[in-house]
C-alpha positions in Angstrom: -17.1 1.0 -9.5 -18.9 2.0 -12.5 -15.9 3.0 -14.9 -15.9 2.5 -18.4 -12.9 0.5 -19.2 -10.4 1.6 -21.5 -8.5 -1.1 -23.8 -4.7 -0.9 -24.2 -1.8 -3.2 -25.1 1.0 -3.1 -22.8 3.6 -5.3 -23.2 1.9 -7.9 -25.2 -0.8 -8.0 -23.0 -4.2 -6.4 -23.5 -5.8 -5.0 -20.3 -8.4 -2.8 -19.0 -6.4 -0.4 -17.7 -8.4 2.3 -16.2 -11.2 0.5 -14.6 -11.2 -1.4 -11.3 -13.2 -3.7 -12.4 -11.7 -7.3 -12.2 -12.4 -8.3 -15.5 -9.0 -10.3 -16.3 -9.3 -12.3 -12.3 -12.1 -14.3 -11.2 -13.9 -13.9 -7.6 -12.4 -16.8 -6.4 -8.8 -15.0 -7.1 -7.1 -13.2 -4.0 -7.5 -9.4 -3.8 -3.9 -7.4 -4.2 -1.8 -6.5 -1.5 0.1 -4.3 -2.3 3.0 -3.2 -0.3 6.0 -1.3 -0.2 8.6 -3.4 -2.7 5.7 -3.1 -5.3 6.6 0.8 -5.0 10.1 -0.2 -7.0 8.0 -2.2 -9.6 5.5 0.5 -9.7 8.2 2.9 -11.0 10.3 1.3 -13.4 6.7 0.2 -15.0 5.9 4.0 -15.5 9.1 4.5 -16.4 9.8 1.5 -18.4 6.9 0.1 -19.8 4.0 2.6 -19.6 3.3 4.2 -23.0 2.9 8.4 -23.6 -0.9 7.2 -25.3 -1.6 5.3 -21.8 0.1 8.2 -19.6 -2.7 10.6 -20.9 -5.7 8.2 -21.3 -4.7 8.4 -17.3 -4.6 12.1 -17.4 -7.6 13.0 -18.8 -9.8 10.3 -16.7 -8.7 11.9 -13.4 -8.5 15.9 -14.7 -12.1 16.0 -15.3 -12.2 19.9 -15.4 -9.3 20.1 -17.7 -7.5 22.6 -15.9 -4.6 21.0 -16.9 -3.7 19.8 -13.2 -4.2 17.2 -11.0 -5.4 19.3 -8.1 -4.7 18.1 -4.6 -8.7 16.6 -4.5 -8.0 14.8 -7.1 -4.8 12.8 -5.9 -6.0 9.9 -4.7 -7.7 9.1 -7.4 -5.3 9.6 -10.1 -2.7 7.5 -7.3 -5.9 5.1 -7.7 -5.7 4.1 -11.1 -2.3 4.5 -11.5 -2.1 1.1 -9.3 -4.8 -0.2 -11.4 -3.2 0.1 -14.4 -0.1 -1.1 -12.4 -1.7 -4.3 -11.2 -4.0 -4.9 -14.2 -0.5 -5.5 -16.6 1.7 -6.9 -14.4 -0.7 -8.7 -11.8 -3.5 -9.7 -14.5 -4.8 -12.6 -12.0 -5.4 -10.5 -8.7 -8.5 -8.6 -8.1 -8.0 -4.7 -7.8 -8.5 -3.4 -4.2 -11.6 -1.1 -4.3 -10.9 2.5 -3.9 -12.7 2.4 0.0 -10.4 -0.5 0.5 -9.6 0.8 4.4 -6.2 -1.6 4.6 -5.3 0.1 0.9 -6.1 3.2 1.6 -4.0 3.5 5.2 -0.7 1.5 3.9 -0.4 2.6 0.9 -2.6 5.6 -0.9 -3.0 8.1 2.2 0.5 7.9 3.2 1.7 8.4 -0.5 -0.8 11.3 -1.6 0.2 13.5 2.1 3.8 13.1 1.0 3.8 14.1 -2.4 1.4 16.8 -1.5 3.7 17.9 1.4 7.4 17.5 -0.5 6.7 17.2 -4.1 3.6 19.3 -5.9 2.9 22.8 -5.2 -0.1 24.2 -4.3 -1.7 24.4 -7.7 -1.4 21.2 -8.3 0.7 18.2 -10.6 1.4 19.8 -14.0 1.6 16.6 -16.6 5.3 17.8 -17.7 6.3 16.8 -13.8 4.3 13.2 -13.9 5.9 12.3 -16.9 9.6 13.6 -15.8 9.3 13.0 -12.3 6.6 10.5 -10.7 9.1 7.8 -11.2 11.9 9.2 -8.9 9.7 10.5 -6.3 7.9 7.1 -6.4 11.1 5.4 -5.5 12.5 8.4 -3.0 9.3 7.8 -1.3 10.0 3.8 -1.5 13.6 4.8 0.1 12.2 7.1 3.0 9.2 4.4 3.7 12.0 1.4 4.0 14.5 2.8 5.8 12.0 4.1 8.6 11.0 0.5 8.6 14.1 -0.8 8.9 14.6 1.6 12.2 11.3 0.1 13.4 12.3 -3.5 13.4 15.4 -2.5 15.4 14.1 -0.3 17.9 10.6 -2.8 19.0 12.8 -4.4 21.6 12.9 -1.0 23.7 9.7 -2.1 26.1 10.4 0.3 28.5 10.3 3.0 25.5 7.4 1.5 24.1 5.6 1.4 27.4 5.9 5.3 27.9 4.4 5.7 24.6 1.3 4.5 25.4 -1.3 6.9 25.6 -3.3 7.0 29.2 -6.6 8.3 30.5 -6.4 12.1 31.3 -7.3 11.4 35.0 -4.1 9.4 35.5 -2.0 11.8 34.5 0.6 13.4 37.2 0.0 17.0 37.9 2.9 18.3 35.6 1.4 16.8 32.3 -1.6 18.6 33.3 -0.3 21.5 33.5 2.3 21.6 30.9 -1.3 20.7 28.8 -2.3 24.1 29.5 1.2 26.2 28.7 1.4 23.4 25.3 0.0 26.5 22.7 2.9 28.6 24.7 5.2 26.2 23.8 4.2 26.4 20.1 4.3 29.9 20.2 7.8 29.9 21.9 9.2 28.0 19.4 7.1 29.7 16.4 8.6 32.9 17.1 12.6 31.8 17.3 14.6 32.7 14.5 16.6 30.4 12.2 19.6 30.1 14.4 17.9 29.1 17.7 15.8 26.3 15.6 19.3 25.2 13.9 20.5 25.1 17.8 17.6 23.0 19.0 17.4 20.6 15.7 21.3 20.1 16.6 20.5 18.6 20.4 18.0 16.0 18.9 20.0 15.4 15.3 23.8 14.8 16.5 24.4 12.9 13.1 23.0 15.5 11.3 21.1 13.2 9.3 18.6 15.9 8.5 15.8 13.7 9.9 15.0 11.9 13.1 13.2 8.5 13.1 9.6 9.1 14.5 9.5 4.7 15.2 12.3 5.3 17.4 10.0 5.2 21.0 11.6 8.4 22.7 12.4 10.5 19.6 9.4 12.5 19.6 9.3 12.6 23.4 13.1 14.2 23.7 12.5 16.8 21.2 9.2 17.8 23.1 10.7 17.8 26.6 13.9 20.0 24.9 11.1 22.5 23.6 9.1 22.7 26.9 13.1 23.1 28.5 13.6 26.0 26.3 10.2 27.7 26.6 10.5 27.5 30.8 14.3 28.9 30.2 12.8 32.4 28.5 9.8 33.0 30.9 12.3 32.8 34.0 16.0 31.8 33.7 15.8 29.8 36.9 12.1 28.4 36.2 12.1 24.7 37.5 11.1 22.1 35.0 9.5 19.2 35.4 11.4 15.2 35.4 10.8 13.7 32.2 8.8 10.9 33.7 6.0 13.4 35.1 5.5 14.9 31.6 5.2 11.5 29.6 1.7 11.1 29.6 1.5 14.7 27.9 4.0 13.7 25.5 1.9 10.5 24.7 -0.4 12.1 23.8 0.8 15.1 21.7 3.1 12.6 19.8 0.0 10.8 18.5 -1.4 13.6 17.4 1.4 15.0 15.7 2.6 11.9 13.9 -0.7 11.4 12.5 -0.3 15.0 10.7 3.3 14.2 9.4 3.5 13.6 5.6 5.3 10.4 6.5 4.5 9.3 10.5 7.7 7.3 10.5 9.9 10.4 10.4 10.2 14.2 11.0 12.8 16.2 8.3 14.6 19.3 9.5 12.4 20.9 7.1 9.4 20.0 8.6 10.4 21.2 12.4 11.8 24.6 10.3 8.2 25.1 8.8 5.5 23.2 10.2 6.3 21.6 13.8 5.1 25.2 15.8 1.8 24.8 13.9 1.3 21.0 14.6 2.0 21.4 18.0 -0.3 24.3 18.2 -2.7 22.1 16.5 -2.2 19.2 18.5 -2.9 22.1 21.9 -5.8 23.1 20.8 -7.4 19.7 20.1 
C-alpha cells in the first residue's frame, strides 16, 4: 500500500501511524495476529492514549469527500487504520496485516464493520462527535458479545450428535419433507413477516426461556429449534390439524438455511430479539430464494 505516512508522537514513541507500511518491523518480524483480547487494548488506547490531533489526522484520511461522515463504504477502511495506528504504537516490532489479509479480514474487520453497521451507526453514516464519544464502548460491548458467544462455543463442541445434524448435505439426499418444506420456506417468511408484536414476543418466548434477549447461534440446535417452531406455527394457520413433519426429516433443510442465515447475521455467533423482531422474516426470505 502506497500511503503516505503520517508522523506522530504517541506516548514517547514516534510512529507512522496512518500507513501500513512496516517501516518500524523488519521482514523477518512476524505479521500481527490480532485477536479478540486485543479488542480491550484497542479501546482503552483510543480512549487513553490516542490524541484529538491524531483522532482527526484519522478522520480526514478515510473521509476523502469531506462529507463529514464515515459512510458505510468507507468502514473498513477507517476500522483499517484504526488497527494500524493501534499496532504501530503499541506493537512497533510486528508487521501490519495488509488490508486483503483474508484471515484479518474474516476474524476480525468483517465481523466488526457488519456489527457496528447493524447496532451502532445509522444509515448516514459515523458522525466524528460519536467516534470520539463512543467508539471506545462499542469496541468493548462488541469485545463482550464476541467472548461470551465463544465461551458458549467451547462448552457446547462436545454435542456430536448436534454437530452432526448441522452438517450441510447434498440436495439429493435429502428426505422428502426437507424438500418440500424448501418450497413453502418464502411462506414461512412471509408467515412470520406478517405476525404482530405479540405473536413474535410468544414465539421469541419458546426459544428464549431465560429471557436473555439473545440466543447463542454456536449452540448446534439453536437455530434449528427456532426454525422447526416457525415452520410449526406456519402449518398451524393454513390448517389447524395440518400434520408436520418429525424434526429429523426437516434437518437437512434446516442445515442448510442456518448457513445461510448465520452468514447474514451482524455477529454469526448470536441472534438478539431485536434482530428476529426486525430482520429474521427477511433473512429467511433471503435464505428461500437463494
Amino acid at each position: 500500500h502506497s500511503s503516505s505516512a503520517i508522523q506522530s508522537t504517541v506516548g514517547g514513541l514516534k510512529v507512522q501511524t496512518i500507513s501500513s507500511e512496516d517501516e518500524g518491523a523488519s521482514k523477518s518480524d512476524p505479521v500481527f495476529e490480532f485477536n479478540s483480547e486485543h479488542l480491550v487494548q484497542l479501546a482503552n488506547y483510543f480512549e487513553n492514549e490516542m490524541t484529538g490531533q491524531l483522532k482527526k489526522k484519522l478522520w480526514e484520511k478515510v473521509d476523502k469527500d469531506a462529507s463529514s461522515l464515515i459512510e458505510a463504504n468507507e468502514m473498513s477502511l477507517f476500522l483499517y487504520y484504526s488497527f494500524v495506528i493501534f499496532i504501530k504504537t503499541k506493537f512497533p516490532q510486528s508487521r501490519i496485516p495488509k488490508k486483503d489479509n483474508v484471515p484479518f479480514n474474516r476474524r476480525m474487520l468483517t465481523p466488526l464493520k457488519k456489527w457496528l453497521l447493524h447496532y451502532k451507526v445509522s444509515k448516514q453514516g459515523l458522525s466524528y462527535e460519536e467516534f470520539d464519544k463512543y467508539f471506545s464502548a462499542w469496541i468493548r460491548e462488541y469485545h463482550r458479545d464476541v467472548t461470551s458467544s465463544a465461551k458458549s462455543l467451547s462448552v457446547h463442541t462436545t454435542e456430536k450428535t448436534a454437530s452432526q445434524n448441522m452438517q450441510r448435505v447434498p440436495r439429493e439426499q435429502w428426505p422428502k419433507p426437507s424438500v418440500e418444506w424448501e418450497r413453502k420456506l418464502g411462506d414461512v417468511a412471509l408467515t412470520l413477516a406478517k405476525a404482530d408484536a405479540r405473536t413474535k414476543s410468544r414465539l421469541w418466548d419458546k426459544i428464549d426461556p431465560t429471557s436473555a434477549g439473545r440466543i447463542d447461534t454456536t449452540k448446534p440446535l439453536a437455530l434449528f429449534r427456532l426454525l422447526y417452531l416457525l415452520v410449526c406455527y406456519h402449518a398451524k394457520l393454513e390448517a389447524r390439524h395440518a400434520k408436520v413433519p418429525k424434526v429429523e426429516d426437516l434437518q437437512p433443510l434446516f442445515a442448510e438455511v442456518v448457513y445461510k442465515i448465520r452468514r447474514n447475521l451482524p455477529n454469526e455467533h448470536l441472534l438478539s430479539k431485536q434482530d428476529f423482531f426486525q430482520h429474521f422474516a427477511r433473512s429467511l426470505k433471503d435464505a428461500a430464494n437463494e
